[in-house]
ZAKOL-528688 format. One line per field, with one value per residue (C-alpha): residue number from 1; residue in three letters; x, y, z. Coordinates in steps of 0.05 Angstrom, whole numbers, plus 5000, padded with zeros to 4 digits. Layout:
BEGIN
resi <- (NUM  ...)
resn <- (ALA  ...)
u <- (X  ...)
v <- (Y  ...)
w <- (Z  ...)
//
This chain:
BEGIN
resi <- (1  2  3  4  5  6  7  8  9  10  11  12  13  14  15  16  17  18  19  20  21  22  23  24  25  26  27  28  29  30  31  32  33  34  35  36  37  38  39  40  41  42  43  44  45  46  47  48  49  50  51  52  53  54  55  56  57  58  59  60  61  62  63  64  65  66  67  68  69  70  71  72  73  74  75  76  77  78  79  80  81  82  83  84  85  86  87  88  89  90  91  92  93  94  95  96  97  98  99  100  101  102  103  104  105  106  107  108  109  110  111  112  113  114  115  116  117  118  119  120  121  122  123  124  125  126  127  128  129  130  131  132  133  134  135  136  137  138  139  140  141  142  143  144  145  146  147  148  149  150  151  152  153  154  155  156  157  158  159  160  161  162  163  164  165  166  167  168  169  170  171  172  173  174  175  176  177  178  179  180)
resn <- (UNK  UNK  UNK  UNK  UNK  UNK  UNK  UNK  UNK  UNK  UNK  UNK  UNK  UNK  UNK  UNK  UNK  UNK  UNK  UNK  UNK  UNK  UNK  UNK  UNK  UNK  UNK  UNK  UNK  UNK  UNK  UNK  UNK  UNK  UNK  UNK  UNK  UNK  UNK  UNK  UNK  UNK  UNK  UNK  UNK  UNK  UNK  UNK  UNK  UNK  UNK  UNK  UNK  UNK  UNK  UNK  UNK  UNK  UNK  UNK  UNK  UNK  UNK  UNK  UNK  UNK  UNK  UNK  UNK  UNK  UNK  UNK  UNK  UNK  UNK  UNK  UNK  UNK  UNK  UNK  UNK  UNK  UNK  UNK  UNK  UNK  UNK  UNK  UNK  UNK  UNK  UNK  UNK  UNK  UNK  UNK  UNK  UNK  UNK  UNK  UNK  UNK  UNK  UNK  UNK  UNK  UNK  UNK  UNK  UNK  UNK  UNK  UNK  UNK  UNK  UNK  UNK  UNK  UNK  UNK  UNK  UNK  UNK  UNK  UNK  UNK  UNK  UNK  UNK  UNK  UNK  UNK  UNK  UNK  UNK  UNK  UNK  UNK  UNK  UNK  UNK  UNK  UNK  UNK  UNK  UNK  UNK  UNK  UNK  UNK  UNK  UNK  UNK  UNK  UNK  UNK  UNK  UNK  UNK  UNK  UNK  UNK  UNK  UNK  UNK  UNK  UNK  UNK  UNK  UNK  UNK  UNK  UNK  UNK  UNK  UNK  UNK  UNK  UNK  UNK)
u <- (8328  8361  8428  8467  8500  8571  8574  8526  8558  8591  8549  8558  8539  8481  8455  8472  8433  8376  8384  8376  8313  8267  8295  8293  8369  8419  8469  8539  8555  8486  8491  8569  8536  8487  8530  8575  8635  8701  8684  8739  8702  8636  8671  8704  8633  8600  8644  8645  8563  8582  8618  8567  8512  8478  8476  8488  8533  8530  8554  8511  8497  8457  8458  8504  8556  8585  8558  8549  8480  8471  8415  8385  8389  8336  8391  8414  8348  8336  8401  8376  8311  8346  8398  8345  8300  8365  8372  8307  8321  8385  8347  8292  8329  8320  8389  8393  8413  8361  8403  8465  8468  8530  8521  8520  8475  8422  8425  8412  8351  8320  8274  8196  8141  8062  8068  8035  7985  7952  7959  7916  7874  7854  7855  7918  7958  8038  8023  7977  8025  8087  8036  8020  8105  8126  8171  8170  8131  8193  8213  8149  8149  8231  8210  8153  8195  8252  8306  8306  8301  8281  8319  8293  8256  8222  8198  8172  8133  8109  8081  8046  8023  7989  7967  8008  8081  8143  8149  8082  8100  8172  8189  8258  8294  8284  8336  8353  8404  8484  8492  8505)
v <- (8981  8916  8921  8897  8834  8841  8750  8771  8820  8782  8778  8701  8691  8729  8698  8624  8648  8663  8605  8561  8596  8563  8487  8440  8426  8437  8393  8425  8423  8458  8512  8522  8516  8571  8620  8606  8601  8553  8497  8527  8597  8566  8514  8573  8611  8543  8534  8598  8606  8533  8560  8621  8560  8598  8533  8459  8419  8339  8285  8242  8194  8214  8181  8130  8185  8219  8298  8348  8375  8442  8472  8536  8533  8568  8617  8630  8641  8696  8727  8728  8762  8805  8822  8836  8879  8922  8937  8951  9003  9024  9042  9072  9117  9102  9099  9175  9209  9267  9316  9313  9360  9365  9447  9492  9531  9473  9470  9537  9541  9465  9452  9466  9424  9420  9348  9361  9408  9356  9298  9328  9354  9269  9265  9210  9203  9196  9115  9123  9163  9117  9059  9091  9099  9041  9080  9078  9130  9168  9184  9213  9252  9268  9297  9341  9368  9383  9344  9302  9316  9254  9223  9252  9178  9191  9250  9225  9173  9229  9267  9219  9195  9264  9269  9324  9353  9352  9431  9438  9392  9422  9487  9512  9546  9619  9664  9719  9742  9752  9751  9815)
w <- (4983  4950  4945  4890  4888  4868  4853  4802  4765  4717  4652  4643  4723  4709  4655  4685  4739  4702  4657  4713  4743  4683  4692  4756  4731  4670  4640  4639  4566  4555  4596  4564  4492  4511  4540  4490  4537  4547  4595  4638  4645  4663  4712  4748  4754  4779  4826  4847  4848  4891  4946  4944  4953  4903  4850  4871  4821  4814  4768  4738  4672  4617  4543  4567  4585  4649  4659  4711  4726  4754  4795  4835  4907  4940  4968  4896  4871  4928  4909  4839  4854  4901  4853  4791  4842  4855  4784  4764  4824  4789  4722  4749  4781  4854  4873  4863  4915  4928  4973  4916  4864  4826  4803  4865  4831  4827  4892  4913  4864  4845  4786  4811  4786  4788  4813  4881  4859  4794  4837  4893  4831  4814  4890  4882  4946  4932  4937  4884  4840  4856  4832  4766  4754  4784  4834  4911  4952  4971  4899  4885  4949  4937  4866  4889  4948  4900  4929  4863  4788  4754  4696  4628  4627  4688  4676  4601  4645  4694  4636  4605  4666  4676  4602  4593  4569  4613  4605  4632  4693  4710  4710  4705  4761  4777  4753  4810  4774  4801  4881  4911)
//
């Protein structure tokens, strides 16, 4: 899985970053305008995205006047996609680790669910599911196995998905009552 990149986490890096993915090159005093920033904020994140060799910064003339350009590197830009790919992890929910469960009792008995049994029904495989919800193959297989309850998203996407309602899809765990 992508990891997060921790260069990127600052909200005006980010959207430099991405600012800089639709142009071959920005002027300085754009790029400040539009991220509505001090030029001393946005020369500390270019030169840090610099040293990174994420962006490349040069001077140059335009309108008669002295300005810095800024461009993507191709490193920066796969740092970027990287970075973006990590996160759309992050919200779907892939980062979830499948063997933690934060209430003992959830762990001793886990949410079912009919997954398995209507996917086989449409003949899907777990590639084919993962496909439809835009999740990996081990997700799917994690959530029909038990080891993980999806986000309440998820699981709205899993339903409709299956043309049906989440309580029809998950059922809750079985109560067997106070341990001996």
């Amino acid at each position: 899985m992508p990891e997060l990149d921790a260069n990127l986490h600052a909200p005006a890096r980010l959207r430099l970053m991405t600012m800089l993915t639709a142009v071959s090159e920005a002027e300085f005093s754009t790029i400040r305008d539009s991220l509505d920033v001090s030029d001393s904020v946005l020369s500390k994140h270019v030169g840090a995205l610099v040293s990174l060799g994420y962006v490349r910064s040069h001077k140059g003339v335009h309108g008669g006047r002295r300005t810095t350009w800024i461009s993507l590197t191709a490193p920066g830009r796969a740092a970027l996609s990287a970075h973006v790919a990590a996160l759309r992890e992050v919200i779907a929910g892939e980062h979830a680790d499948p063997d933690r469960r934060t209430d003992p009792q959830d762990a001793a008995h886990p949410m079912s669910n009919r997954l398995c049994e209507l996917r086989s029904a449409r003949r899907w495989t777990q590639a084919d599911l993962a496909d439809r919800l835009d999740v990996s193959t081990q997700t799917v297989n994690a959530i029909e196995t038990g080891r993980l309850e999806p986000s309440l998203a998820l699981a709205f996407k899993i339903a409709a998905v299956f043309e049906g309602r989440i309580e029809d899809l998950f059922l809750p765990p079985e109560d067997t009552g106070p341990e001996a």
